[in-house]
GUGU-474275 format. One record per atom (N, C-alpha, C, O): atom name; x, y, z; residue number from 0; residue in one letter; chain. Coordinates in Angstrom, 1 decimal. Example, Ala and Ser with C-alpha at 12.3 -4.5 7.8 and 13.67 -1.06 7.14 Angstrom:
2
<node N,<13.2,-5.7,7.8>,0,A,A>
<node CA,<12.3,-4.5,7.8>,0,A,A>
<node C,<13.2,-3.3,7.8>,0,A,A>
<node O,<14.2,-3.3,8.5>,0,A,A>
<node N,<12.8,-2.2,7.1>,1,S,A>
<node CA,<13.7,-1.1,7.1>,1,S,A>
<node C,<12.9,0.0,7.9>,1,S,A>
<node O,<13.4,1.1,8.0>,1,S,A>
This chain:
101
<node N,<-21.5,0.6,-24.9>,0,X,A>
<node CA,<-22.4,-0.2,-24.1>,0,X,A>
<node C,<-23.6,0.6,-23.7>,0,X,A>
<node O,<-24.6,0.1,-23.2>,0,X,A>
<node N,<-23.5,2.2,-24.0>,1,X,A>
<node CA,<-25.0,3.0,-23.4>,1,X,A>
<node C,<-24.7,3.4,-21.9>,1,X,A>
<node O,<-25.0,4.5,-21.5>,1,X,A>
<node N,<-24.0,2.5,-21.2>,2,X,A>
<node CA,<-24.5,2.7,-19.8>,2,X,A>
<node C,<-23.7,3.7,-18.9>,2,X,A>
<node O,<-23.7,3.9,-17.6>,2,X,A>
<node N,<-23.0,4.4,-20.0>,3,X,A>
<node CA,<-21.8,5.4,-19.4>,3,X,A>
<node C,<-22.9,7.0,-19.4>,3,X,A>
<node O,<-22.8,8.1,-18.8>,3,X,A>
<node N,<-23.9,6.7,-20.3>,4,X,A>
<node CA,<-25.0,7.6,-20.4>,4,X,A>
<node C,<-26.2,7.3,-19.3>,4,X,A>
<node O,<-26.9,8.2,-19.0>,4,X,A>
<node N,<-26.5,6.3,-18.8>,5,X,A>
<node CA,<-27.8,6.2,-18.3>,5,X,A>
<node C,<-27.3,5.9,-16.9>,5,X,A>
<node O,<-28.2,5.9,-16.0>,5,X,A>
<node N,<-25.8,5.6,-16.4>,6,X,A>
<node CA,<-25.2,5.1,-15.2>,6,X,A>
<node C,<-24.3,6.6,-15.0>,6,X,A>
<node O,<-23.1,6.4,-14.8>,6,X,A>
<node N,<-24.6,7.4,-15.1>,7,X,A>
<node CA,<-23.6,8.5,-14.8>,7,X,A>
<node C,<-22.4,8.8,-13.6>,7,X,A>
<node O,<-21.2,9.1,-13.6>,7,X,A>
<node N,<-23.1,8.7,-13.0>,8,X,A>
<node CA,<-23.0,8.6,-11.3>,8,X,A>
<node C,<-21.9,7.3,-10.9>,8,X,A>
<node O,<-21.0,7.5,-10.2>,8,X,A>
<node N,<-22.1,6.3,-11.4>,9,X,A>
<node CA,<-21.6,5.1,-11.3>,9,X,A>
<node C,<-20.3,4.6,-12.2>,9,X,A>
<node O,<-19.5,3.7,-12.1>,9,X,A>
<node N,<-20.6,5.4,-13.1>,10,X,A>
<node CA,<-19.1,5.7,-14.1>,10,X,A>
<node C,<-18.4,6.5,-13.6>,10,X,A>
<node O,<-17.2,6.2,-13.9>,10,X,A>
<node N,<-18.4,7.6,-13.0>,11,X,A>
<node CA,<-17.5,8.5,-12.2>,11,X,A>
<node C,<-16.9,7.8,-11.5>,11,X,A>
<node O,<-15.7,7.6,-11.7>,11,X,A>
<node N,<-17.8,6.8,-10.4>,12,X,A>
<node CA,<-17.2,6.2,-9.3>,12,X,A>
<node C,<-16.1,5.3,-9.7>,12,X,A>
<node O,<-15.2,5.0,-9.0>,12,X,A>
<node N,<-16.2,4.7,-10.9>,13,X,A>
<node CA,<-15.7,3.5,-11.5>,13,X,A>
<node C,<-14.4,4.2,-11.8>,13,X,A>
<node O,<-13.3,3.8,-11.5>,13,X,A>
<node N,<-14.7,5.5,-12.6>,14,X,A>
<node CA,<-13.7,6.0,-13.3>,14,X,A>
<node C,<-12.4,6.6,-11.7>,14,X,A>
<node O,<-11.2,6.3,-11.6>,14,X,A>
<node N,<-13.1,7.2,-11.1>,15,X,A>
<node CA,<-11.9,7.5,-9.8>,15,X,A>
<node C,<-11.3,6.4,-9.4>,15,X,A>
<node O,<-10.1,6.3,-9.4>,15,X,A>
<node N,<-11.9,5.6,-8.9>,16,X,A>
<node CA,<-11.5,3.9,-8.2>,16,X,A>
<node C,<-10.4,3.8,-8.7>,16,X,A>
<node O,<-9.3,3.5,-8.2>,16,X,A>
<node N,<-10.7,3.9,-10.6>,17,X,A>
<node CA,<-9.5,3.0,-11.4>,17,X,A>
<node C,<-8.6,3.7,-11.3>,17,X,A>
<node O,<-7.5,3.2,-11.4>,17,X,A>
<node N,<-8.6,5.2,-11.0>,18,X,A>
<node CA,<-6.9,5.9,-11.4>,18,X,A>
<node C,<-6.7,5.6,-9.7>,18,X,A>
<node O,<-5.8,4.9,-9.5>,18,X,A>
<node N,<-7.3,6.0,-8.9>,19,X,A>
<node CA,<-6.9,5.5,-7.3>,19,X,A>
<node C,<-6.3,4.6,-7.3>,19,X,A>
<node O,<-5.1,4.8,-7.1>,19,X,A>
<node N,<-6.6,3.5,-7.4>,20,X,A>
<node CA,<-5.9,1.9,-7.7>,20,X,A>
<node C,<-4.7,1.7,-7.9>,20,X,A>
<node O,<-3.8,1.1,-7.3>,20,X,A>
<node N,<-4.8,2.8,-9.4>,21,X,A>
<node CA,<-3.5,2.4,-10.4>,21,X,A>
<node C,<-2.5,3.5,-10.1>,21,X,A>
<node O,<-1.5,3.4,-10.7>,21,X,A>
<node N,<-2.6,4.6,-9.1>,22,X,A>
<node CA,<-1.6,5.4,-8.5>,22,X,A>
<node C,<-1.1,4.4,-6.9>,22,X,A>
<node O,<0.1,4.3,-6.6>,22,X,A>
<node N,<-2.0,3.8,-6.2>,23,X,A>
<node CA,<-1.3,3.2,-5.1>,23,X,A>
<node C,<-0.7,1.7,-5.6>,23,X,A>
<node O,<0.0,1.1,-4.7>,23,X,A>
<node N,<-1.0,1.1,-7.0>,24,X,A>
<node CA,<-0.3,0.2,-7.8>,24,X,A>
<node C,<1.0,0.7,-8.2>,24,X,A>
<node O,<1.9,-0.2,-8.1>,24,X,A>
<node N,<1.5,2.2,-8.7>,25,X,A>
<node CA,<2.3,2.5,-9.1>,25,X,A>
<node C,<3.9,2.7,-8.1>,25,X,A>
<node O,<5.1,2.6,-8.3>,25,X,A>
<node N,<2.7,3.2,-6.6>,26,X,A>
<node CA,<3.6,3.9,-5.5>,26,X,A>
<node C,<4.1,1.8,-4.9>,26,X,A>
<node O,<5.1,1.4,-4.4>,26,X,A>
<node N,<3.2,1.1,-5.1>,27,X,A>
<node CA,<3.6,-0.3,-4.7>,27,X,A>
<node C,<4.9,-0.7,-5.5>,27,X,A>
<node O,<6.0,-1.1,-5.0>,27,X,A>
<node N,<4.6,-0.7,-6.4>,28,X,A>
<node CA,<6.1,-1.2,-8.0>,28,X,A>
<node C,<6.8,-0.2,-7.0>,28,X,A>
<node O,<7.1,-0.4,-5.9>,28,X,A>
<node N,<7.0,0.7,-7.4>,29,X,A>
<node CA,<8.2,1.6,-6.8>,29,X,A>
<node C,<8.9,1.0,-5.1>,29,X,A>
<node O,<10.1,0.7,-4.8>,29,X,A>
<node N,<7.9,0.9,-4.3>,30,X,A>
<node CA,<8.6,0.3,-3.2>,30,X,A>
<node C,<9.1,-1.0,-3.2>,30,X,A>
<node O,<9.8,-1.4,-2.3>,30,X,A>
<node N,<8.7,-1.9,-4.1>,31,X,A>
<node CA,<8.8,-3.1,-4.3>,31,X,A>
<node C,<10.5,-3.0,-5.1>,31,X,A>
<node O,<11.4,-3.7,-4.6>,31,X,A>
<node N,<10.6,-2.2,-6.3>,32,X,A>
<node CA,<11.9,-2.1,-6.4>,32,X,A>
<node C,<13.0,-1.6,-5.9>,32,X,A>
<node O,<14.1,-2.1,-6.3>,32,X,A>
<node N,<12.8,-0.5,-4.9>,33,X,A>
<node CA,<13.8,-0.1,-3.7>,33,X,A>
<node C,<14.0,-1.3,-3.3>,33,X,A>
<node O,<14.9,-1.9,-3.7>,33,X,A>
<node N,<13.0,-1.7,-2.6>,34,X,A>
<node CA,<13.6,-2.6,-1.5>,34,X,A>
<node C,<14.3,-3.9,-2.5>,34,X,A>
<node O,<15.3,-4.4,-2.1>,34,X,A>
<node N,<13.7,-4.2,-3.3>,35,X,A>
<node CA,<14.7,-5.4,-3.9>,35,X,A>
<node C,<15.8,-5.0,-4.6>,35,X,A>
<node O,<16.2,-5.9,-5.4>,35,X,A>
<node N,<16.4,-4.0,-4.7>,36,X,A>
<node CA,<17.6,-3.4,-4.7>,36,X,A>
<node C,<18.5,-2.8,-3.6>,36,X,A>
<node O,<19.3,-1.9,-3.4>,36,X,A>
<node N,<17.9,-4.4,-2.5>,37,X,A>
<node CA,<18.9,-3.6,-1.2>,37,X,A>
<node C,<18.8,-2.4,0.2>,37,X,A>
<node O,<19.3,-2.3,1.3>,37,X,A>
<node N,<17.7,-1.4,-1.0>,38,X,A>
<node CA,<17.8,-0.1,-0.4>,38,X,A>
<node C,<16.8,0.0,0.9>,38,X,A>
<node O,<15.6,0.1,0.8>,38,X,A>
<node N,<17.8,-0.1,2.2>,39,X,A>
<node CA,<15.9,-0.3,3.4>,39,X,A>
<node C,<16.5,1.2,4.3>,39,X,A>
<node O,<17.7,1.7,4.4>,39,X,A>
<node N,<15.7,1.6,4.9>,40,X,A>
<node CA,<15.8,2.6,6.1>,40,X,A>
<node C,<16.8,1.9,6.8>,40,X,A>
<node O,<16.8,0.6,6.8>,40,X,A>
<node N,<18.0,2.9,7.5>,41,X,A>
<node CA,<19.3,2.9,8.5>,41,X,A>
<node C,<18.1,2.4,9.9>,41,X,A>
<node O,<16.8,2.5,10.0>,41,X,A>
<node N,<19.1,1.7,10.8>,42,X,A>
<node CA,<18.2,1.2,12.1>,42,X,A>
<node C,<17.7,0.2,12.5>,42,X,A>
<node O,<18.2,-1.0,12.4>,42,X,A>
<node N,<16.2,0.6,13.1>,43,X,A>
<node CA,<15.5,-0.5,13.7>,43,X,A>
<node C,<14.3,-0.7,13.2>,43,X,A>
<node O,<13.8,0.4,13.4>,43,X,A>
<node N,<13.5,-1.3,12.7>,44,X,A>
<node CA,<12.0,-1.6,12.9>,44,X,A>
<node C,<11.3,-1.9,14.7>,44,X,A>
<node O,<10.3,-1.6,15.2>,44,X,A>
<node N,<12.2,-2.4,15.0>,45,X,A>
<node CA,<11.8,-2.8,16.6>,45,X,A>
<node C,<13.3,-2.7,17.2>,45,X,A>
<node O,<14.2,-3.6,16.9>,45,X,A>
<node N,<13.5,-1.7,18.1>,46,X,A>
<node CA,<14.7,-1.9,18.9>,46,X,A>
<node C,<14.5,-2.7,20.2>,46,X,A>
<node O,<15.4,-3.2,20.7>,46,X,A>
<node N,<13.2,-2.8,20.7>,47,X,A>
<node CA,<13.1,-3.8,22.0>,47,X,A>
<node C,<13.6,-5.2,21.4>,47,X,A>
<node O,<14.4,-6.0,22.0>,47,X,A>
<node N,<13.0,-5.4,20.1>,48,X,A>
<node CA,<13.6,-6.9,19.9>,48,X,A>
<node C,<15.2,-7.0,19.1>,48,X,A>
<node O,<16.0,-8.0,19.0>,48,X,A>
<node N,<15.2,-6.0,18.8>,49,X,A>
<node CA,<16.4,-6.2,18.0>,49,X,A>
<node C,<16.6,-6.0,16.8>,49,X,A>
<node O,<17.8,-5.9,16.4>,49,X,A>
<node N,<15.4,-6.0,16.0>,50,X,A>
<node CA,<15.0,-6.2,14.8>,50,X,A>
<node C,<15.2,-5.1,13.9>,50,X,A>
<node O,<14.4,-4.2,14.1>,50,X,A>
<node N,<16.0,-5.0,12.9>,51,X,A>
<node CA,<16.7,-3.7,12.0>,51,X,A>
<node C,<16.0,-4.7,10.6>,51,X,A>
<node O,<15.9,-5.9,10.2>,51,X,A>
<node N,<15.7,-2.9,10.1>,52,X,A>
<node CA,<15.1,-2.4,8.7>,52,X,A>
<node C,<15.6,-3.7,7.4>,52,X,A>
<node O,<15.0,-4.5,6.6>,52,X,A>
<node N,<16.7,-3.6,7.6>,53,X,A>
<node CA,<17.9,-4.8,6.9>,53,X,A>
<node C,<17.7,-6.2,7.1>,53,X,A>
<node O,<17.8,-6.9,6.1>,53,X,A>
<node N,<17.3,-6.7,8.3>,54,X,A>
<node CA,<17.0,-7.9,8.7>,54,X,A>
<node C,<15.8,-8.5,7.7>,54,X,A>
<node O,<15.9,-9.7,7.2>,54,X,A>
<node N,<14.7,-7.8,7.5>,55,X,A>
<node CA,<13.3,-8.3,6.8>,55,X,A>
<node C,<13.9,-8.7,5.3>,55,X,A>
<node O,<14.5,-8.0,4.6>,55,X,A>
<node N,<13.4,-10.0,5.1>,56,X,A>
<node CA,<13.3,-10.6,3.9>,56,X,A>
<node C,<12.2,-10.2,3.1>,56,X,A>
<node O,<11.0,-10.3,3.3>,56,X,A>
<node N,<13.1,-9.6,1.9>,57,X,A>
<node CA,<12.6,-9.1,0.5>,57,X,A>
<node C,<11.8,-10.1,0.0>,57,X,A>
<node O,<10.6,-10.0,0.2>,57,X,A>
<node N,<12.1,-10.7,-0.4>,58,X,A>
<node CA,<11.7,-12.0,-1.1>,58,X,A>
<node C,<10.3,-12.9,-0.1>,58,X,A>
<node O,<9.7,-12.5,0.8>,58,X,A>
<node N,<10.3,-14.3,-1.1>,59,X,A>
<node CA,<8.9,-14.9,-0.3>,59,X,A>
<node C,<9.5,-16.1,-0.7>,59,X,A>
<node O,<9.1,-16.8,-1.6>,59,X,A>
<node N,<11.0,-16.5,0.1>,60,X,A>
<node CA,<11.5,-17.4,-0.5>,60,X,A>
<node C,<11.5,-18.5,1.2>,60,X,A>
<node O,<11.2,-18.4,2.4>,60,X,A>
<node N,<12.0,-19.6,0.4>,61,X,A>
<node CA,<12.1,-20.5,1.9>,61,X,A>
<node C,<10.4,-21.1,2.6>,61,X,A>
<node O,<10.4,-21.1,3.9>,61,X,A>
<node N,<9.3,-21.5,2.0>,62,X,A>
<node CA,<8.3,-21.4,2.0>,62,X,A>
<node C,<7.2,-20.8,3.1>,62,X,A>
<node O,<6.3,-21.1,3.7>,62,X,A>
<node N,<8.1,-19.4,2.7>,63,X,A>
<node CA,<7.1,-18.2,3.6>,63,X,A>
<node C,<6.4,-17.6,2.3>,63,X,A>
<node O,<7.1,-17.1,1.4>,63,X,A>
<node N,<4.8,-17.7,2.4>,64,X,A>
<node CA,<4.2,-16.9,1.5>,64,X,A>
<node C,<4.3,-15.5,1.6>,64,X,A>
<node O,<4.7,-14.8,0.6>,64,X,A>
<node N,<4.1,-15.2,2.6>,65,X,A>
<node CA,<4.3,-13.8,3.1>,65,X,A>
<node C,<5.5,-13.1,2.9>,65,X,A>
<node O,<5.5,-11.9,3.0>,65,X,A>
<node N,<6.7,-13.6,2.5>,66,X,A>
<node CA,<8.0,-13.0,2.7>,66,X,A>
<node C,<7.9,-12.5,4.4>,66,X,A>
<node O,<7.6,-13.1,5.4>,66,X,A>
<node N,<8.4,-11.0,4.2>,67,X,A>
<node CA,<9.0,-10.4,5.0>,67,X,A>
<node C,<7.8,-10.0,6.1>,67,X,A>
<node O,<8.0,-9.6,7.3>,67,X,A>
<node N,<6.8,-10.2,5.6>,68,X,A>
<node CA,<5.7,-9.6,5.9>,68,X,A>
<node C,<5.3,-9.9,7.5>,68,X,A>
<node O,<4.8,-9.2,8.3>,68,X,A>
<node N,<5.7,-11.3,7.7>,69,X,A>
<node CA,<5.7,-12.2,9.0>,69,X,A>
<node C,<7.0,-12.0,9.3>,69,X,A>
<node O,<7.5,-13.0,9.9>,69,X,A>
<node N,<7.8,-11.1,9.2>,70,X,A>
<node CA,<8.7,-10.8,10.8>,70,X,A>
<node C,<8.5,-8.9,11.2>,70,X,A>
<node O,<9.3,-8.3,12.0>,70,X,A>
<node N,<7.5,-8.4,10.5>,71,X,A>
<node CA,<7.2,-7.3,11.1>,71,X,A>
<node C,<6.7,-7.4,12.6>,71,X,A>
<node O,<6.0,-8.4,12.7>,71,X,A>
<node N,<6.8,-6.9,13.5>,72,X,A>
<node CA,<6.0,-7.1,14.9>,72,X,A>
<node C,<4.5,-6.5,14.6>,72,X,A>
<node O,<4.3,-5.7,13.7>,72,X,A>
<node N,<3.5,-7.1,15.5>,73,X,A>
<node CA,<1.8,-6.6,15.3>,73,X,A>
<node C,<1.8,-5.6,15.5>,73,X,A>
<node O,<0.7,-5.0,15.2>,73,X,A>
<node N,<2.9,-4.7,16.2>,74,X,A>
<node CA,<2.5,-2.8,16.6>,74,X,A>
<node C,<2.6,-2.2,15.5>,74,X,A>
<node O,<2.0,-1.2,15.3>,74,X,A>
<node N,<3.6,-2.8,14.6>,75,X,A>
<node CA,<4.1,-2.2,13.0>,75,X,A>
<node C,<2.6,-2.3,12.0>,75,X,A>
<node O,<1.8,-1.5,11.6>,75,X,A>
<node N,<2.6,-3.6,12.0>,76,X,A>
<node CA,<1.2,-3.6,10.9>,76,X,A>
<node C,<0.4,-2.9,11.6>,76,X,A>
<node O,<0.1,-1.9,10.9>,76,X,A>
<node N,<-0.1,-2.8,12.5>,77,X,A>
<node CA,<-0.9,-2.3,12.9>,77,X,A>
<node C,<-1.5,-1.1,13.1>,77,X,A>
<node O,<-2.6,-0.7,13.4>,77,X,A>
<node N,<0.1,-0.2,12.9>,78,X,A>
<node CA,<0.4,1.1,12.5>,78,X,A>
<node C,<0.4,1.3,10.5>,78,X,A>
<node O,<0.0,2.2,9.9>,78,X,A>
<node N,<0.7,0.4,10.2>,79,X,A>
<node CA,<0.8,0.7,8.8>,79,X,A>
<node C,<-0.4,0.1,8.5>,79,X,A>
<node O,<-0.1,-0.4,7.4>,79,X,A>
<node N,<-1.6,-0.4,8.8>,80,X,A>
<node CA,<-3.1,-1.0,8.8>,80,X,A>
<node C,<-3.8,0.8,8.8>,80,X,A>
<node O,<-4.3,1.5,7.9>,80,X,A>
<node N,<-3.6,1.3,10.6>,81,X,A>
<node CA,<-4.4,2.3,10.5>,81,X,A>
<node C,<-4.1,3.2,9.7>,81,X,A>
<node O,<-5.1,3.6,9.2>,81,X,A>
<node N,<-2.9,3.7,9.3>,82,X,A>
<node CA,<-2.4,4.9,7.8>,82,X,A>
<node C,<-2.8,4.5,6.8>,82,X,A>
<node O,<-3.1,5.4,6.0>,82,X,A>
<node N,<-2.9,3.5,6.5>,83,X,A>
<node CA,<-3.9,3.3,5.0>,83,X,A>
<node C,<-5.4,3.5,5.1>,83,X,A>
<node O,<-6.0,4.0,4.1>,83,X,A>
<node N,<-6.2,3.1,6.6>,84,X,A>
<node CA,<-7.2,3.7,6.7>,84,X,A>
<node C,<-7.2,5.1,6.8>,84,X,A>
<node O,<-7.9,5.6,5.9>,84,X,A>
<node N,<-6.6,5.9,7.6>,85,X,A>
<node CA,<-6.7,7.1,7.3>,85,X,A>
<node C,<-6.4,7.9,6.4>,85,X,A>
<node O,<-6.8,9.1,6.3>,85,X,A>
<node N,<-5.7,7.3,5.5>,86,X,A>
<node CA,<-5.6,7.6,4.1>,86,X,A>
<node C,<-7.3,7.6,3.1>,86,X,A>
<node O,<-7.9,8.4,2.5>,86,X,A>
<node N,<-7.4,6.5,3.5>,87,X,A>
<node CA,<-8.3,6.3,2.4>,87,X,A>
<node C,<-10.2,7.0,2.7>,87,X,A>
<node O,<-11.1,7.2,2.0>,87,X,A>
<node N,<-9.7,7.2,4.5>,88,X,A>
<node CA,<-11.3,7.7,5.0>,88,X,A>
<node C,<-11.2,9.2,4.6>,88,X,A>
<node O,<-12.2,9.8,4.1>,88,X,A>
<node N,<-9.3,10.1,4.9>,89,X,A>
<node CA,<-10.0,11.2,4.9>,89,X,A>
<node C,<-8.9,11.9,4.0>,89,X,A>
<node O,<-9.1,13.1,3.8>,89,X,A>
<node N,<-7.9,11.4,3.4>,90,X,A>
<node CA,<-7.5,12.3,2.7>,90,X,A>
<node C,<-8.0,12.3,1.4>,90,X,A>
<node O,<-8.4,13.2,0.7>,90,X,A>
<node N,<-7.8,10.8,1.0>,91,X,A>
<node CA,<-8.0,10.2,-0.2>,91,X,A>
<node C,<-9.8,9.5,-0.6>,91,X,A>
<node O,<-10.0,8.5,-1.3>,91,X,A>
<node N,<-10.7,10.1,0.1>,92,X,A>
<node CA,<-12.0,9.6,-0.1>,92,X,A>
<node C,<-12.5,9.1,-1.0>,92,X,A>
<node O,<-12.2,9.8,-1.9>,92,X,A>
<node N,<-12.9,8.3,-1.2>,93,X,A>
<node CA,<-13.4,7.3,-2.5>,93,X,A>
<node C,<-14.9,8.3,-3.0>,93,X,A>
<node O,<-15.5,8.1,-4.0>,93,X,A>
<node N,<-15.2,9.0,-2.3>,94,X,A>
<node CA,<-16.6,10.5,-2.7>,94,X,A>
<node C,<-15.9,11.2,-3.4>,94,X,A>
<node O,<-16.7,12.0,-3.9>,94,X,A>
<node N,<-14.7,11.5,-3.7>,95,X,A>
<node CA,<-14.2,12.3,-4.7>,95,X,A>
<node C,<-13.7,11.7,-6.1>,95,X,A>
<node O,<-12.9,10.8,-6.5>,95,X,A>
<node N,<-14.3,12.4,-6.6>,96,X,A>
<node CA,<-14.2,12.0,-8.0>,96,X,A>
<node C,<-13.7,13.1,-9.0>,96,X,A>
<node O,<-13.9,13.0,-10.2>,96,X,A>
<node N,<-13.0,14.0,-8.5>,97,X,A>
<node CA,<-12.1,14.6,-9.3>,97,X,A>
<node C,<-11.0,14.3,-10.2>,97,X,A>
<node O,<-10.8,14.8,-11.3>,97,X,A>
<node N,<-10.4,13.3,-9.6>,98,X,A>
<node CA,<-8.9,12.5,-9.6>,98,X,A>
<node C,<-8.0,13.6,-9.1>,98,X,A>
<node O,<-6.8,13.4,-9.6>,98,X,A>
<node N,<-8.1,14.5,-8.5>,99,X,A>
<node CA,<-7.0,15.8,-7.7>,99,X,A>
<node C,<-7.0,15.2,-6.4>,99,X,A>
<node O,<-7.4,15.5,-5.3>,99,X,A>
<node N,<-6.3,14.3,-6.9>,100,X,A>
<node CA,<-5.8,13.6,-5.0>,100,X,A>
<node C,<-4.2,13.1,-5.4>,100,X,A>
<node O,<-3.4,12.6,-4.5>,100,X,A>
């Protein structure tokens, strides 16, 4: 198409994006099959409420779109919200274009 020569700059970016993506695509499949094999962290997700690791539905069955996603409590997502931001502002920068992340 030419434009990998005259877009230089913008093909790098394109080019890191895509292996970034397809590495946190990969680490997704992987947790997605633990967990639908049963396999969850010993315990609690929330011991004030009660609520153990085991308890969360795998699945998106019973017409919850979300699956399990809607019986996490807001302090959880909200904790696994900011680690992906800090992931992505300072370990994993989208300015690097090496692919050595």
């Amino acid at each position: 198409l030419g434009w990998r020569e005259t877009e230089r700059e913008s093909f790098e970016r394109r080019r890191a994006v895509e292996r970034k993506h397809g590495r946190i695509c990969m680490i997704a499949l992987i947790g997605q099959v633990v967990h639908a094999n049963g396999i969850v962290f010993d315990g609690y997700i929330s011991k004030s409420m009660g609520l153990k690791f085991s308890d969360i539905d795998p699945s998106c069955v019973g017409g919850k779109v979300l699956g399990g996603l809607t019986a996490i409590p807001t302090a959880g997502l909200v904790q696994i919200l900011l680690l992906m931001g800090l992931i992505e502002l300072a370990w994993l920068p989208a300015s690097d274009y090496s692919g050595d992340y």
